[in-house]
N, C-alpha and C positions, 0 to 999 in steps of 0.2 A: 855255538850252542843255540838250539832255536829258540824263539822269545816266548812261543805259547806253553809250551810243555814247562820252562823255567817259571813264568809268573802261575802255574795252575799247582806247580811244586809248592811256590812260596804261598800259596793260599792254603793249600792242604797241611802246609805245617804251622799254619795260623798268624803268617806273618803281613798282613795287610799294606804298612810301611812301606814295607821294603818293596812289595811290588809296585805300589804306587811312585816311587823313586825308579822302577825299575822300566815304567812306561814312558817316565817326562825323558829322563835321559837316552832313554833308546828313540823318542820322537822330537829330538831335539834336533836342528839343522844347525845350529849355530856352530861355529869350527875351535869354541872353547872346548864344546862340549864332545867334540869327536876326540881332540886333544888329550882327555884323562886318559888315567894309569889306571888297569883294573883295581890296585887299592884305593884309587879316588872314587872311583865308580862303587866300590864295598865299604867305603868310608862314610858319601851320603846316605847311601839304602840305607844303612845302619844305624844314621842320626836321624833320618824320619823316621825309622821302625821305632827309635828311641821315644821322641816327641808324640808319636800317635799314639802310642799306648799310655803314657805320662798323660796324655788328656782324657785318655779315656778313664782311668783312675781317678782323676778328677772330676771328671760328670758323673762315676758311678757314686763316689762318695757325696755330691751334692744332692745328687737324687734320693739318698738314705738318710741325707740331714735334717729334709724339710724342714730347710729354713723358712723362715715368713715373711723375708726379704731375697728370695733365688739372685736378684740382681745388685745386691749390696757389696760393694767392695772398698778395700782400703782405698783404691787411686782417687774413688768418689766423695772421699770424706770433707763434709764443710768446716774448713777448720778458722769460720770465721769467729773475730775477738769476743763474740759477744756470748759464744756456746762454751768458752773455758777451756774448751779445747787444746794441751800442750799438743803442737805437731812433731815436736821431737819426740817423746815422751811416747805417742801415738807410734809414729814410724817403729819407734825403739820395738816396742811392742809386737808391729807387724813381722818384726824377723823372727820370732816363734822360738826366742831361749826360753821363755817361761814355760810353755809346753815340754821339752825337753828337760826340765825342772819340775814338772807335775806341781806348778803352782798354779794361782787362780785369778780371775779377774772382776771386781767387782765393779759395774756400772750404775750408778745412781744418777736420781735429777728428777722434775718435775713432769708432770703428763706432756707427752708431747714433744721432749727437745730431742730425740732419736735415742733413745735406749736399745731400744729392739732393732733400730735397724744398724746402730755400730756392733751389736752383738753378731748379728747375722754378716757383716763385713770381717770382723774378725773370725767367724766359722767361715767363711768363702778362703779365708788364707790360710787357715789350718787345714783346711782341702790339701789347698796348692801345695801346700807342707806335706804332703801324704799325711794326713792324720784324718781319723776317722771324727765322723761331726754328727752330735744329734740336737736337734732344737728344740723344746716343749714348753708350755705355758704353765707355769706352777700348780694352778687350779685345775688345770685339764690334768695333767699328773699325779694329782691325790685323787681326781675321780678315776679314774682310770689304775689306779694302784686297787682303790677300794673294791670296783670291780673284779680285779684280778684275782683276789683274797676270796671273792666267791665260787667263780669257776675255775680257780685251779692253777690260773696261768702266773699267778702270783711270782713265784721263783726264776722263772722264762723274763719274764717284764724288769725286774731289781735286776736280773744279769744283765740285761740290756742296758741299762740304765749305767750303770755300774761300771761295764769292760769301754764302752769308746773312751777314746781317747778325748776327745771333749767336747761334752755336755753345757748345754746353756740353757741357761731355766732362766726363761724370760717373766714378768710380773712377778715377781718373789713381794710378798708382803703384803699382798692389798687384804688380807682380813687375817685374824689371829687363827692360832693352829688349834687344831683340836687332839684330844689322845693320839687317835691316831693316826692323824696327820705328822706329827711331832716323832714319833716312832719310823715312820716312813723315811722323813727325811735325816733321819739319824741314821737309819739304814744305809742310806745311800752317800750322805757324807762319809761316813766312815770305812765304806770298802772302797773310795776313792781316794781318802788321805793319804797324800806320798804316794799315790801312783798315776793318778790322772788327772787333769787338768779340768777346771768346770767353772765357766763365763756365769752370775746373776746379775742380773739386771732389774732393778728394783725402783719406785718411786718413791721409798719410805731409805733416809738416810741408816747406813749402819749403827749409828746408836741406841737407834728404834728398835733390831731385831728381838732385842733382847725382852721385850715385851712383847711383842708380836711373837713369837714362837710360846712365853704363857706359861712357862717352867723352869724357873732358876738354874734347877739341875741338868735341865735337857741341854736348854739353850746357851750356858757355859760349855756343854760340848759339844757342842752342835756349830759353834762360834770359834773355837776353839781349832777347831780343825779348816773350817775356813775363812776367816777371816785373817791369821797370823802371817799366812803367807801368801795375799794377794795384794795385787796390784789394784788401783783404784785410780779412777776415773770420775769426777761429779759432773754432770752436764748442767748447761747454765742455760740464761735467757727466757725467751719466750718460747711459745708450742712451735713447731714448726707447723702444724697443721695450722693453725689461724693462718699464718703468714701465707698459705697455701690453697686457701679457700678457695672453692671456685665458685661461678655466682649460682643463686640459686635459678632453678630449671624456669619457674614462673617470676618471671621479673615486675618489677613494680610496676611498669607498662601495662600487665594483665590483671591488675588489681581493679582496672577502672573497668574493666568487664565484667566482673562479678558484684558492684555497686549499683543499688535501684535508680 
């Protein structure tokens, strides 16, 4: 069979992979590689076609997450003593039963000690897991709902919100909810209860919501539906941004330039 008509076949039936497997092994000189059995030779094409497209799923679902850490992952995690961090507990976590469970993951801790970006590590493995991943900042979210309730898109936006598989609402709590703010997010807890899985990330501990959401009745079920079945995380220590400082652009050297 000739090699160019073959690889223009495997391109036209959209199979990328396997030609690419189907160049290295035909420009291969080494006498392993003259050696395969045509099912060795349909056995790799068929594990790269496999792998190529597995990544490509992968970068399409990160691309739709906009997470606010793209480069956040588990292997990267500081699981030094001072962040509180269980690494068991953590890894446990990274195998992604809870998703499979349509349960939830609550992250707390103070400004600074990585909220947002172990959020955005665990969305990077829920990728890898084939799960569909969205990221948003709680505030940009109620504006952005509000907006939606004027022009229309209101219904389009809750569905989104709503059907991935998991949502992570970063900043949860930095000021009290309003009517309807508090409506919004009842919305959106509740067409997810028991079907899909949704990462918060918050600086105000879970016993605070309950005043911060500002409604007895709302925020029992609003609570109710997620808090009973998440997993929880409190981060500890210092900011990591202090620790990360970098120095400032005009250094104390140039102070003595601007004194009479």
């Amino acid at each position: 069979m000739l090699t160019n008509p073959t690889l223009d076949q495997m391109q036209a039936l959209g199979l990328p992979g396997m030609a690419t497997a189907w160049r290295e092994l035909a420009a291969a000189e080494q006498s392993s590689a003259n050696e395969l059995s045509r099912d060795e030779w349909l056995g790799l094409m068929l594990d790269r076609e496999i792998a190529m497209r597995a990544d490509k799923r992968v970068r399409n679902k990160l691309a739709s997450a906009k997470l606010r850490f793209p480069e956040a992952c588990i292997e990267d995690i500081d699981f030094a003593p001072a962040r509180g961090l269980d690494r068991r507990n953590t890894m446990a976590l990274a195998q992604g039963h809870w998703l499979k469970a349509q349960e939830n993951l609550i992250l707390t801790g103070q400004t600074g000690t990585g909220k947002s970006w172990l959020a955005c590590a665990f969305g990077r493995q829920a990728a890898r897991l084939d799960h569909s991943v969205l990221y948003v900042r709680v505030p940009r979210m109620f504006e952005d709902l509000a907006l939606a309730r004027l022009d229309g898109r209101f219904p389009r936006l809750i569905e989104k919100l709503t059907r991935v598989h998991l949502l992570i609402l970063d900043d949860f709590g930095s000021h009290s909810l309003s009517d309807q703010q508090r409506f919004h997010l009842f919305e959106i807890v509740e067409e997810r209860y028991r079907r899909r899985s949704t990462i918060i990330a918050a600086q105000t501990t879970v016993d605070k919501w309950h005043d911060l959401i500002n409604d007895p009745t709302v925020a029992d079920a609003i609570l109710d539906r997620i808090v009973h079945n998440a997993h929880r995380i409190a981060l500890q220590g210092d900011s990591l941004r202090k620790q990360k400082n970098r120095p400032l652009l005009t250094g104390a050297e140039n102070t003595e330039i601007n004194q009479p």
